[in-house]
C-alpha positions in Angstrom: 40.0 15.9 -193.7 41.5 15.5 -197.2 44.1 18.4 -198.1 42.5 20.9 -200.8 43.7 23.8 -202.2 42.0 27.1 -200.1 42.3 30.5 -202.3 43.2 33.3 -201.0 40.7 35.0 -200.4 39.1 31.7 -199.0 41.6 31.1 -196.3 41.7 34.7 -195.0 37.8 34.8 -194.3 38.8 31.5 -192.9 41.4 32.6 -190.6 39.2 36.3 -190.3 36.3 33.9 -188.6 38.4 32.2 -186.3 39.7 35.5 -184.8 36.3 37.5 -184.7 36.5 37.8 -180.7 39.1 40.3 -180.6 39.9 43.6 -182.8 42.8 42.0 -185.8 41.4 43.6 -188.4 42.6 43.3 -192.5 43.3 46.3 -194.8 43.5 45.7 -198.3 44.6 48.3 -201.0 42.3 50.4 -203.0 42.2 51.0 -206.7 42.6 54.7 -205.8 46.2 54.3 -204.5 46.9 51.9 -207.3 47.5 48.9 -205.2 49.1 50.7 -202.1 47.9 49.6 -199.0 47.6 52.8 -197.0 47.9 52.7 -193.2 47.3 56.2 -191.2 48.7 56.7 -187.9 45.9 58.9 -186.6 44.3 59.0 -183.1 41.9 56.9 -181.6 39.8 55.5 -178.8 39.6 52.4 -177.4 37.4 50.2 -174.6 39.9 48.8 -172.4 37.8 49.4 -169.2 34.6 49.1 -168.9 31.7 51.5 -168.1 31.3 53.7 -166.2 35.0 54.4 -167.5 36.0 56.6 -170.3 37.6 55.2 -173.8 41.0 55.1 -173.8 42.8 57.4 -176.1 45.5 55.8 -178.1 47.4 56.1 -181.4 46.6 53.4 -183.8 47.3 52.8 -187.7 43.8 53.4 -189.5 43.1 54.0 -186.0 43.4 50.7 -184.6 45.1 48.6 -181.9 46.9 46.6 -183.0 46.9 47.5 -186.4 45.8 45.8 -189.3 46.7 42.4 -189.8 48.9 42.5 -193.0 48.9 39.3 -195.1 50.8 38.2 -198.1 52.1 35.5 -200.3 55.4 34.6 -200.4 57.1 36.4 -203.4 54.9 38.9 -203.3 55.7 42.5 -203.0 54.3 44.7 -199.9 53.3 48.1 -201.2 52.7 50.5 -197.6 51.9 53.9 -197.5 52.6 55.3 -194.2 50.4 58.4 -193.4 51.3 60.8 -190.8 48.6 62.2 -188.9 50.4 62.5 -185.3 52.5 65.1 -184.0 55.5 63.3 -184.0 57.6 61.7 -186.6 57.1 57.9 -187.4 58.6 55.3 -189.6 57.7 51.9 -190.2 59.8 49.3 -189.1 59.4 45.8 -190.3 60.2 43.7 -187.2 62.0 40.5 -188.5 62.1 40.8 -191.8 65.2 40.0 -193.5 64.5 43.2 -195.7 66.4 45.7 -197.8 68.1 48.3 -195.7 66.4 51.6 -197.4 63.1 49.8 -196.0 64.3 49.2 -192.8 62.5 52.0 -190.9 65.2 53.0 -188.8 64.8 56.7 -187.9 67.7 58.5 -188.3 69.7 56.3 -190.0 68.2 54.2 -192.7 65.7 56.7 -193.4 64.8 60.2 -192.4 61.3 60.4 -190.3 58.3 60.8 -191.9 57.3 64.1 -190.6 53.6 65.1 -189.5 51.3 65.8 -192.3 53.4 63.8 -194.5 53.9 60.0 -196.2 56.6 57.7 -197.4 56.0 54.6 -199.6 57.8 51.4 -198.2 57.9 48.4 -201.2 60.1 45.2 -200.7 59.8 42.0 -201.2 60.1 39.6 -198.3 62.7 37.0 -199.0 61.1 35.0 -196.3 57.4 32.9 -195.1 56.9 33.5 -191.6 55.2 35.7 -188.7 56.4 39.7 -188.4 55.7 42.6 -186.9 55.5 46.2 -188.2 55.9 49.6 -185.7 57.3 53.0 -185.8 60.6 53.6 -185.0 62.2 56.7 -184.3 64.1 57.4 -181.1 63.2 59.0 -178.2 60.3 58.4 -179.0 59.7 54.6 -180.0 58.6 54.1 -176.5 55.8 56.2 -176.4 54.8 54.9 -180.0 54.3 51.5 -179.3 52.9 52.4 -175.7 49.9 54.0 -177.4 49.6 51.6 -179.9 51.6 52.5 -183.5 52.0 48.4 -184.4 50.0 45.5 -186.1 51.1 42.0 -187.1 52.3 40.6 -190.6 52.1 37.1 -191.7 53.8 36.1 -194.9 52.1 32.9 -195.8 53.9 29.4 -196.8 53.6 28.1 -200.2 51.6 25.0 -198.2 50.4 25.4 -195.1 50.4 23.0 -192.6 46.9 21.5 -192.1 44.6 23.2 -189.1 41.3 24.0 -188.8 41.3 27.3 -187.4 44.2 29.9 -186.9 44.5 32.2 -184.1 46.8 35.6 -184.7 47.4 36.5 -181.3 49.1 40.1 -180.0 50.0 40.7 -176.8 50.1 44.1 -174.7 50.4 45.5 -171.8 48.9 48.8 -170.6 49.7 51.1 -168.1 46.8 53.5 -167.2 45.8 56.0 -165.0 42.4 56.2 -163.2 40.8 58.0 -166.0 41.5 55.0 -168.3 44.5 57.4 -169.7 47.5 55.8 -171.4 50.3 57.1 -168.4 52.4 59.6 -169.8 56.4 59.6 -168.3 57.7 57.7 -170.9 61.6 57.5 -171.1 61.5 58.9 -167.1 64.3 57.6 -165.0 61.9 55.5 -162.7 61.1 53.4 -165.5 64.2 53.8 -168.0 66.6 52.7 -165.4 65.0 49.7 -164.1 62.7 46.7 -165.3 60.7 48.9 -167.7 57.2 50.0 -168.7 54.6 46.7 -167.5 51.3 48.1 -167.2 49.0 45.8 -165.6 46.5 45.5 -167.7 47.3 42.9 -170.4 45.5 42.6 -173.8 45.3 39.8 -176.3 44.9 41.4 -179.8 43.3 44.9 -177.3 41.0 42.4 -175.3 41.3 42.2 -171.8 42.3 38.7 -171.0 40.8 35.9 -170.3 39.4 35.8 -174.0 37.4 32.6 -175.6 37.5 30.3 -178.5 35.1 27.2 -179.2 36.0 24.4 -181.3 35.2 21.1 -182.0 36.8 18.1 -180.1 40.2 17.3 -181.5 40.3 20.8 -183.9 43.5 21.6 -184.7 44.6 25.1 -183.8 47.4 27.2 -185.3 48.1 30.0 -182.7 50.4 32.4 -183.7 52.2 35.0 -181.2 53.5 38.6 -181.3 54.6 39.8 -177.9 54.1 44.1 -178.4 55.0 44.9 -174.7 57.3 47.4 -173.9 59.4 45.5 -171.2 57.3 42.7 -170.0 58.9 39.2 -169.9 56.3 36.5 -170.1 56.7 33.5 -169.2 53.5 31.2 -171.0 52.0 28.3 -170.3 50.0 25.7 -172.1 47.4 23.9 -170.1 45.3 21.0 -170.8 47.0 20.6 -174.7 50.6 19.7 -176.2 51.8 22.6 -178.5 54.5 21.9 -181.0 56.9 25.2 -181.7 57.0 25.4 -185.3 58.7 28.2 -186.0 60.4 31.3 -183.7 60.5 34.8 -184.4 59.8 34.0 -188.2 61.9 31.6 -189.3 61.2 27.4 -188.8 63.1 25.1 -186.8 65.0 22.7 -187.8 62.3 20.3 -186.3 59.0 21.1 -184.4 59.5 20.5 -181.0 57.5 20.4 -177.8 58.6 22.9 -175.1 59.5 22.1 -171.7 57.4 22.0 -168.8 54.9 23.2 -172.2 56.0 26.7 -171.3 57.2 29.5 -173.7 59.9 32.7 -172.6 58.4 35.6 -174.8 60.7 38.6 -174.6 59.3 41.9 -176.2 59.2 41.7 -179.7 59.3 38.3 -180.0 57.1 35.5 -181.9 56.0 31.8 -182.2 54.4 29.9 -184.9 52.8 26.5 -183.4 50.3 23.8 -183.8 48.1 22.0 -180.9 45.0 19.6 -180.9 42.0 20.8 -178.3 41.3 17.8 -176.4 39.0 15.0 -177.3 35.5 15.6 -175.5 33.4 18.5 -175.8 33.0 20.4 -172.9 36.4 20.4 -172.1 38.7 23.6 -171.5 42.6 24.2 -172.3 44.4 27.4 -171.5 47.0 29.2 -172.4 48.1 30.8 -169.2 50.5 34.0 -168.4 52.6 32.8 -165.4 53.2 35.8 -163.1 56.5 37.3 -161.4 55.4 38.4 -157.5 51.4 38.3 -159.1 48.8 35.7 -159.3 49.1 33.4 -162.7 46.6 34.8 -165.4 44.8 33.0 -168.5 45.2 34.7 -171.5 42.8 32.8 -173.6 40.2 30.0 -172.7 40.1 27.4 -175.5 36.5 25.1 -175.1 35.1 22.3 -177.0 32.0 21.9 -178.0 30.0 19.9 -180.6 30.9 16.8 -181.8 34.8 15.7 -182.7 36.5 15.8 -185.9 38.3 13.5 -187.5 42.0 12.6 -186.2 44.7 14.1 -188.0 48.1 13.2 -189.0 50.8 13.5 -186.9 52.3 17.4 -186.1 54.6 17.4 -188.6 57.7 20.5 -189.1 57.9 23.0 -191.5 59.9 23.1 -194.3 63.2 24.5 -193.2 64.4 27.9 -195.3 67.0 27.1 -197.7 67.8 31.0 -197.8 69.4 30.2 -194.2 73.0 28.7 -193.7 72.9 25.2 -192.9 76.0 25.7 -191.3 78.2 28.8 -189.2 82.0 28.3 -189.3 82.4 29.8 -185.8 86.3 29.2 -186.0 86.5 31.7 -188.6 83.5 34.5 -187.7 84.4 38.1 -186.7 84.2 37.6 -183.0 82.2 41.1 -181.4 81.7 41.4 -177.7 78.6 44.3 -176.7 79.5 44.7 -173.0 75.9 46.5 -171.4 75.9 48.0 -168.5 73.9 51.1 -167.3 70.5 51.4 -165.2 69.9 51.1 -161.3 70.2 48.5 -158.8 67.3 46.8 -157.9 65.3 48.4 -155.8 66.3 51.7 -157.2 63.9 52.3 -159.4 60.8 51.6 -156.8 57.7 53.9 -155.7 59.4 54.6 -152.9 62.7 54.9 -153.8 62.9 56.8 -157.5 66.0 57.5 -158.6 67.2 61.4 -158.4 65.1 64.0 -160.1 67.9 65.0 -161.7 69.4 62.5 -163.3 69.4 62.4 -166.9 69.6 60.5 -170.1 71.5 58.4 -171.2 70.9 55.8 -168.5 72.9 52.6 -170.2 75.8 52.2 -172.0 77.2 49.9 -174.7 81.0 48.9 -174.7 81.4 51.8 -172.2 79.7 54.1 -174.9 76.0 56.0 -173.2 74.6 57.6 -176.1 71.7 58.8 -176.8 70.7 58.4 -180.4 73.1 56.6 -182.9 76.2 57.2 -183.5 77.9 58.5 -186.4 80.1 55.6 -186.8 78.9 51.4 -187.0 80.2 49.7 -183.6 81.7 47.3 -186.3 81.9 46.7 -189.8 82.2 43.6 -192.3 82.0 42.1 -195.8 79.6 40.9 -197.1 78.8 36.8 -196.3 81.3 37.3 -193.3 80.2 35.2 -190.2 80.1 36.9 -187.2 79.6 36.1 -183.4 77.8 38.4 -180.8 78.7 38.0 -177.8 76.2 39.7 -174.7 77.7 40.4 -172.1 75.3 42.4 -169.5 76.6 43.7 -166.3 73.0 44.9 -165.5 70.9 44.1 -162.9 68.2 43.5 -165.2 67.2 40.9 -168.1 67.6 42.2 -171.0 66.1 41.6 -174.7 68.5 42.4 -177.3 67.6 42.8 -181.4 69.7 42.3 -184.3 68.3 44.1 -187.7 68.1 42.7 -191.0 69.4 38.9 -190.0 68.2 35.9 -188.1 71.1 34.3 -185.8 71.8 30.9 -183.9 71.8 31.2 -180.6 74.7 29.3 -179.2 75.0 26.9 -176.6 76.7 28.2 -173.4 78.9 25.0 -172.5 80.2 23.5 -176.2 80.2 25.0 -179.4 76.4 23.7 -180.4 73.7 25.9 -181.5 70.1 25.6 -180.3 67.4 23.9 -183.4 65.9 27.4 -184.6 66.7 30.8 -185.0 66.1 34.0 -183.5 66.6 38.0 -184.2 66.3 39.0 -180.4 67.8 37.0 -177.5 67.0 37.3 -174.0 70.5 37.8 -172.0 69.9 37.1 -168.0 71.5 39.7 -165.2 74.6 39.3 -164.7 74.8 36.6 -167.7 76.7 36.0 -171.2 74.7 34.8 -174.2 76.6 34.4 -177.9 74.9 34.4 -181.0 76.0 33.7 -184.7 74.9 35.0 -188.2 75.9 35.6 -191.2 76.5 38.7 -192.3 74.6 38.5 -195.8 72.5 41.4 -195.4 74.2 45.0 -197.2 73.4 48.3 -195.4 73.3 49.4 -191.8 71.9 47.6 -189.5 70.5 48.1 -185.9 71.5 46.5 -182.6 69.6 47.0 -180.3 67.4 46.6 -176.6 63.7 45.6 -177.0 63.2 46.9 -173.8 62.0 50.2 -175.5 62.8 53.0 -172.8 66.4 51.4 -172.8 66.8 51.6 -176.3 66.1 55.1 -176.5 68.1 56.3 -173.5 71.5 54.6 -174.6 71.1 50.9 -175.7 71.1 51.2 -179.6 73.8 51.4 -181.9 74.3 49.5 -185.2 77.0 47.8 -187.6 76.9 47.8 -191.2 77.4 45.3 -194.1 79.3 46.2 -197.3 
């Protein structure tokens, strides 16, 4: 198929009709709010479980779960209003994007929280094409936000995108519920805080119960595109009966696509990938994209089929353009070198059904460079000039995995045995127990910025803290 130019508006219904099994739904500003898109954070219900079972209640902007799907060009500017109709107060945080601090979301410290029955205006331009994520962020209480359901996707498109006959937006959950089809309340509790986290067991693509379905032709291209919106859950995902080509990671391109091995993906909370894959050549044939599990049977997340007769080869998988607002290169030998010693939480075991920790313990549970705070502090764990390089290193002395989130910046993640990076970027890293991972960035970013757990009920009971940029 010839490349042609797609409008806008074109490509959207496009992309809308290729995701029309699930709930990723698109807001688009009214003339009312004078091109503000307006997204309420109001209750809602939701069919998780089927009948005889009761809707699930659940908090949701414009009442949704996820979200909507937020889509721009690159270069132009997002205009949000964020609506408070909860009983808590929310922000909106713009996961990943390499935004201006006053915009960052950050509860408490780049922004008061928007209190109920009120609104805040968030407009920036992101610097950046790629795949985002937007949520409230406040602590305590970001655990319980995102547990009910306060986050969507964004999608800042390239100036070209690559060629693909369908694109798949795909967000992942995971619920925990109660016999009445309740969201389980106890967020932040010890039993959970102090151990591997909040994995419900009912997992969700875009608010589906998995498996879901998609039918293509023979040989369609796909472009799937992933947001992980767990609270705690490590997947581990694999790709079965089809070759997918990582294009880009949490946002940003790689410095060349690449096929994954053993076609299997680590996708820590919060995290995202951008990649391409041809469905196999005969119709009637099935690929999967399958969610291996840890001490549970393996689970398929979505069913891809064929059906109808095959298109026309393509070209070759080719990489995306690589973002000349990056570095091309980190002088390590001269970076501000920061180690983030974690520790904190229980042993395993600890934190089981039946053995929970004391009654009466209480937060904070984890610590950072021997700091447990609850909150942030009213000093940066460090602070730099502006276009200073500087190295992370994290260092956990948990007995758990952890997921850890730099604000504002996209790093290298370094190699463990030579002075190497890995071919893409990131802004979370998952650090093994008992492990050491160092990352590198520059610090190009002005403001304060967070660091932080994406393991939620960690973050808010002692694993945040931030560094600024002057």
């Amino acid at each position: 198929m010839p490349d042609r130019a797609i409008s806008r508006r074109l490509f959207f219904r496009q992309m809308m009709a290729s995701i029309a099994f699930t709930k990723v739904h698109a807001e688009t500003p009214s003339a009312e709010n004078k091109g503000i898109l307006v997204l309420e954070a109001r209750e809602g219900a939701l069919r998780l479980v089927p009948d005889p079972a009761k809707e699930t209640p659940i908090w949701g902007f414009n009442g949704a779960v996820p979200g909507p799907a937020l889509r721009f060009k690159k270069g132009e500017e997002v205009k949000v209003r964020l609506v408070n109709k909860l009983e808590q107060p929310l922000t909106l945080s713009w996961h990943g994007v390499r935004i201006i601090n006053s915009m960052d979301g950050v509860g408490g410290l780049t922004q008061k929280p928007v209190p109920p029955g009120d609104s805040f205006d968030y407009r920036f331009t992101p610097p950046d094409s790629g795949l985002y994520w937007y949520h409230s962020h406040v602590l305590p209480f970001v655990s319980e936000q995102l547990g009910r359901g306060l986050y969507g996707a964004m999608i800042v498109e390239e100036p070209q995108p690559p060629q693909a006959d369908r694109e798949l937006l795909v967000v992942l959950a995971d619920w925990a519920l109660d016999e009445d089809a309740k969201v389980e309340a106890g967020f932040n509790g010890a039993a959970s805080a102090m151990g591997a986290g909040r994995i419900g067991s009912l997992v969700t693509v875009n608010s589906e119960p998995v498996p879901v379905t998609e039918t293509l032709a023979p040989r369609a291209r796909l472009r799937l595109r992933i947001v992980s919106a767990v609270n705690a859950r490590v997947m581990f995902i694999s790709f079965d009966g089809v070759r997918p080509w990582i294009l880009s990671v949490d946002g940003q391109p790689c410095d060349d696509a690449f096929e994954p091995v053993r076609r299997t993906i680590p996708v820590g909370p919060g995290a995202r990938f951008d990649m391409l894959f041809d469905l196999p050549e005969t119709a009637g044939a099935e690929a999967k994209l399958i969610l291996r599990g840890e001490n549970e049977a393996d689970r398929p997340l979505v069913i891809f089929k064929t059906e109808g007769e095959a298109r026309d080869s393509l070209p070759p998988i080719a990489s995306l353009p690589r973002n000349p607002l990056l570095p091309a290169a980190i002088k390590l030998q001269a970076s501000r070198k920061i180690d983030i010693v974690i520790e904190g939480g229980a042993k395993p075991g600890e934190t089981s059904k039946d053995s929970p920790p004391a009654s009466d313990k209480a937060p904070p549970y984890w610590s950072l460079n021997g700091v447990a705070q609850m909150g942030f502090a009213s000093n940066p764990l460090f602070s730099v000039k502006r276009g200073t390089p500087v190295t992370l290193g994290f260092i956990n002395r948990t007995a758990y995995v952890q997921q850890m989130h730099v604000h504002g910046h996209h790093m290298r993640l370094l190699h463990d045995l030579d002075d190497g990076w890995e071919p893409y970027w990131r802004d979370c890293v998952l650090v093994p127990e008992g492990r050491t991972k160092h990352v590198a960035f520059i610090a190009d970013n002005p403001g304060k910025w967070v660091i932080e757990s994406l393991m939620l009920e960690r973050a808010a009971t002692g694993l945040a803290t931030w560094f600024e940029v002057t």
